[in-house]
C-alpha positions in Angstrom: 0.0 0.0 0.0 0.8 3.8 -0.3 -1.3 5.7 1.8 -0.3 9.5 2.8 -2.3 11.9 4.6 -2.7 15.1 4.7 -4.4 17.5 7.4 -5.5 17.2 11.1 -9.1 17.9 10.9 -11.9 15.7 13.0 -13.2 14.2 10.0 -11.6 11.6 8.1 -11.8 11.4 4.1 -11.0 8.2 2.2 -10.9 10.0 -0.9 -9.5 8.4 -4.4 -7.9 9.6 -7.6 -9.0 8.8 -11.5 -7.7 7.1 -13.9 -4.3 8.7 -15.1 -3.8 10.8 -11.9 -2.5 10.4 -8.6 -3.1 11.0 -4.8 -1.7 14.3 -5.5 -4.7 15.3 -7.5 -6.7 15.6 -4.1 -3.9 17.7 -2.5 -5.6 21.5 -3.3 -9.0 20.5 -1.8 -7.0 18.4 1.0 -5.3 21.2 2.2 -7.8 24.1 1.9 -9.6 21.9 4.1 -6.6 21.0 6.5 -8.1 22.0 9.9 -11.8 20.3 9.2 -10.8 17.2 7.7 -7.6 14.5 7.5 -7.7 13.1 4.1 -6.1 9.6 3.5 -5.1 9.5 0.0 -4.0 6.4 -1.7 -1.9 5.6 -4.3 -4.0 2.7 -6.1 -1.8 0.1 -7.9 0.3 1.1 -11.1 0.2 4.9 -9.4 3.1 6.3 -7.6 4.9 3.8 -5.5 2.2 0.8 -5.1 2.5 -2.5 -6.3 1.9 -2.8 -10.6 0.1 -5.1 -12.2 1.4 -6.9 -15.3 -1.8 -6.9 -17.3 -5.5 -5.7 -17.7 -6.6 -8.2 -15.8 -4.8 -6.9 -12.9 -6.3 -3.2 -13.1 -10.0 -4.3 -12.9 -12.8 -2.8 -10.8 -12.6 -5.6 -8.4 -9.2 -5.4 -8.0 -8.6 -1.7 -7.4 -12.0 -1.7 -5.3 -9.9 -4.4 -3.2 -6.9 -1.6 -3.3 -9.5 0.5 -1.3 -11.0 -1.6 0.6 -7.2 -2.3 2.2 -7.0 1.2 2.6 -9.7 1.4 4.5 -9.1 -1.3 6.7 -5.3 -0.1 7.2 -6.1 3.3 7.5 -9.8 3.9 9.4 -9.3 1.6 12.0 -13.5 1.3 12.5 -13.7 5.2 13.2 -16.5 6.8 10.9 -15.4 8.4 7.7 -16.4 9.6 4.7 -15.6 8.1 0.9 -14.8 10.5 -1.9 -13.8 9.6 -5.5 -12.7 11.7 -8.7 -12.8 10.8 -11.8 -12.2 6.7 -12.3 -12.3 7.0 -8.5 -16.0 6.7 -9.0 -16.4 4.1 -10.1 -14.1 2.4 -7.6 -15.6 3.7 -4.8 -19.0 2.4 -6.4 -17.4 -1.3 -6.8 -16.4 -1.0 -3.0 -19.7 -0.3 -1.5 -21.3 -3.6 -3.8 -18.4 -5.5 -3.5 -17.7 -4.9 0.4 -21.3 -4.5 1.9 -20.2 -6.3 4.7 -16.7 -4.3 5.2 -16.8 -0.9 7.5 -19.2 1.4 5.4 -18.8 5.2 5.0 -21.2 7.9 7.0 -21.3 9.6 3.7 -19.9 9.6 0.0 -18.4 12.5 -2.5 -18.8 11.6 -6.0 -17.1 14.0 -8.0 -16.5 14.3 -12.3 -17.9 10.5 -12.2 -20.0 7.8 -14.2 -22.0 5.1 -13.3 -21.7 3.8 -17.1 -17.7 3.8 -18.2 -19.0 2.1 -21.3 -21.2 5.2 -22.3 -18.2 7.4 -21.6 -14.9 8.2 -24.4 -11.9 8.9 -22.5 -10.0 7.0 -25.0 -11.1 5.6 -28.7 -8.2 3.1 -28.6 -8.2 0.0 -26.6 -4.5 -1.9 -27.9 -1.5 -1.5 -27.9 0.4 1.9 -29.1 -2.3 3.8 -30.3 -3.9 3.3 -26.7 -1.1 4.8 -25.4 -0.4 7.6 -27.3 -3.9 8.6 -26.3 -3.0 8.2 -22.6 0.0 10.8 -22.8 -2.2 13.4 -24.9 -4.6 13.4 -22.1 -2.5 13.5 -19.1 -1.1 16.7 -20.9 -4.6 18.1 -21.5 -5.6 17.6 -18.3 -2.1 19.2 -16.7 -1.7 15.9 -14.4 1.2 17.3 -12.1 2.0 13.3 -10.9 0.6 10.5 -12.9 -0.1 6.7 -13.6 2.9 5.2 -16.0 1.2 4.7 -19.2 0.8 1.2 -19.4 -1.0 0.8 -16.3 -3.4 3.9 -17.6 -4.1 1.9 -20.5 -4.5 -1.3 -18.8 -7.0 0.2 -16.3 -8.9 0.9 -19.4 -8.8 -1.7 -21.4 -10.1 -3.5 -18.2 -12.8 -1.0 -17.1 -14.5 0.5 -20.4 -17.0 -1.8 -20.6 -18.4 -1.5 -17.6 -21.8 -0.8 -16.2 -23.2 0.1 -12.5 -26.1 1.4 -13.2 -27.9 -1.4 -11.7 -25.9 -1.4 -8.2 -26.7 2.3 -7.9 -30.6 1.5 -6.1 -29.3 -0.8 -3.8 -26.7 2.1 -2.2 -28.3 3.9 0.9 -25.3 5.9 1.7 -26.0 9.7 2.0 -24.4 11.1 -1.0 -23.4 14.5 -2.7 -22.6 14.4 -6.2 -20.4 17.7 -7.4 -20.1 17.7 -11.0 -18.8 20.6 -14.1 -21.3 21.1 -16.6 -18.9 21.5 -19.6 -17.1 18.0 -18.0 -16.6 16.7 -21.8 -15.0 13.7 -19.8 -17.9 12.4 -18.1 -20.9 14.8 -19.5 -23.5 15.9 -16.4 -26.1 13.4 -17.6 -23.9 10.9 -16.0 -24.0 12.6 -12.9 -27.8 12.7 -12.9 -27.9 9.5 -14.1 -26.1 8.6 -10.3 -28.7 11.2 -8.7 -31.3 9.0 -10.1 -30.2 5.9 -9.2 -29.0 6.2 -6.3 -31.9 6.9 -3.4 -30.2 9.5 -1.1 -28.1 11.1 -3.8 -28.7 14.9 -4.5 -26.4 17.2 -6.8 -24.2 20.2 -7.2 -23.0 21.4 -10.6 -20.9 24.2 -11.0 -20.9 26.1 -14.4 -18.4 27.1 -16.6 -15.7 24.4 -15.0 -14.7 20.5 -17.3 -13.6 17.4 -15.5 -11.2 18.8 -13.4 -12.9 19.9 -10.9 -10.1 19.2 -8.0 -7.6 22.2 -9.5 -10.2 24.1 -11.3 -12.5 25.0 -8.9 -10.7 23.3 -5.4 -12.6 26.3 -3.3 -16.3 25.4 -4.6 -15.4 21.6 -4.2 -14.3 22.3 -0.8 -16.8 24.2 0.6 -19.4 21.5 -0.6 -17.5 18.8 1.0 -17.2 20.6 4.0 -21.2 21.8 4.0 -21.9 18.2 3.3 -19.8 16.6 6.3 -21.6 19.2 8.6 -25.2 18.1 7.3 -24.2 14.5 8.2 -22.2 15.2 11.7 -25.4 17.6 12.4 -28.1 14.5 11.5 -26.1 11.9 13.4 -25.7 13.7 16.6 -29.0 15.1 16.7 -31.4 13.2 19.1 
């Protein structure tokens, strides 16, 4: 595992990164929110200095959902938290909650820039070999990934995960959840956030205007102060009477 956290805050956010980036793609909203929350951020495998797989079948949902759910485990220690995901982290934390029902569960989730249908979305038109990857290294430049996934295990985690579909789990996941989403996100367009809104039965949403997929450096103040306004709602409805 590589796990690092950042801030001293009394509530704790699990919170993962998509599918080219990095832990350090949480960092702006992490430590804007410093003194309110600690955020555990791990590097999933094939990103920064986890274990790599040596295929596609290494880089499935399952599989990276079993990433987080060591996190958790490692990291929580059976103290409440919340679960945020960005991106590919979505879709991971979505595989953890269906996969795990019977592990610790979060008090709330943040579902940011996400889909609940990666084989309705085009992040890449490639699936093999080079062509794949030269695809991979244009978008980590459009998005302006400081730290990213090699390429191969980018490409891998797609080639594993673009035909997948969770629409069907979403109905069966109680969790409180906020979903914060851009409306020009070409990435993952906002009917795929309201397509989690509608599935999902105590799922409401925040879309912010005039900001894409990158939501964690683009607009890292918004996106905190809906994290934090969120975790308050929650604390407030837990401890109330």
């Amino acid at each position: 595992m590589d796990i690092f956290c950042e801030g001293h805050g009394p509530a704790t956010v699990v919170a993962v990164h998509g599918i080219q980036g990095t832990r350090a793609s949480w960092l702006p909203v992490a430590r804007m929110l410093a003194n309110e929350a600690t955020f555990v951020l791990p590097n999933l495998r094939g990103r920064g200095n986890a274990g790599r797989g040596s295929g596609p079948s290494d880089y499935r949902l399952t599989n990276l959902a079993a990433d987080l759910h060591d996190t958790i485990t490692h990291a929580v220690d059976r103290e409440p938290y919340y679960l945020a995901g960005w991106s590919l982290g979505v879709s991971v934390a979505l595989e953890y909650l269906g996969r795990h029902a019977n592990a610790q569960q979060p008090s709330g989730l943040i579902l940011l820039s996400g889909s609940p249908a990666l084989c309705k979305t085009r992040w890449f038109a490639a699936h093999q070999s080079q062509a794949l990857r030269d695809e991979v290294a244009e978008r980590r430049y459009r998005l302006g990934l400081v730290e990213a996934a090699d390429d191969d295990a980018a490409a891998w985690t797609w080639q594993a995960v673009a035909d997948t579909c969770q629409l069907d789990l979403l109905p069966h996941l109680s969790v409180p959840t906020q979903v914060i989403h851009g409306a020009d996100d070409e990435d993952c367009p906002s009917l795929h956030a309201k397509w989690i809104v509608q599935g999902m039965p105590r799922a409401s949403l925040k879309q912010f205007d005039g900001v894409g997929h990158t939501l964690l450096s683009d607009a890292t103040a918004d996106v905190a102060a809906e994290i934090l306004d969120f975790i308050a709602h929650i604390e407030r409805a837990r401890k109330s009477p």
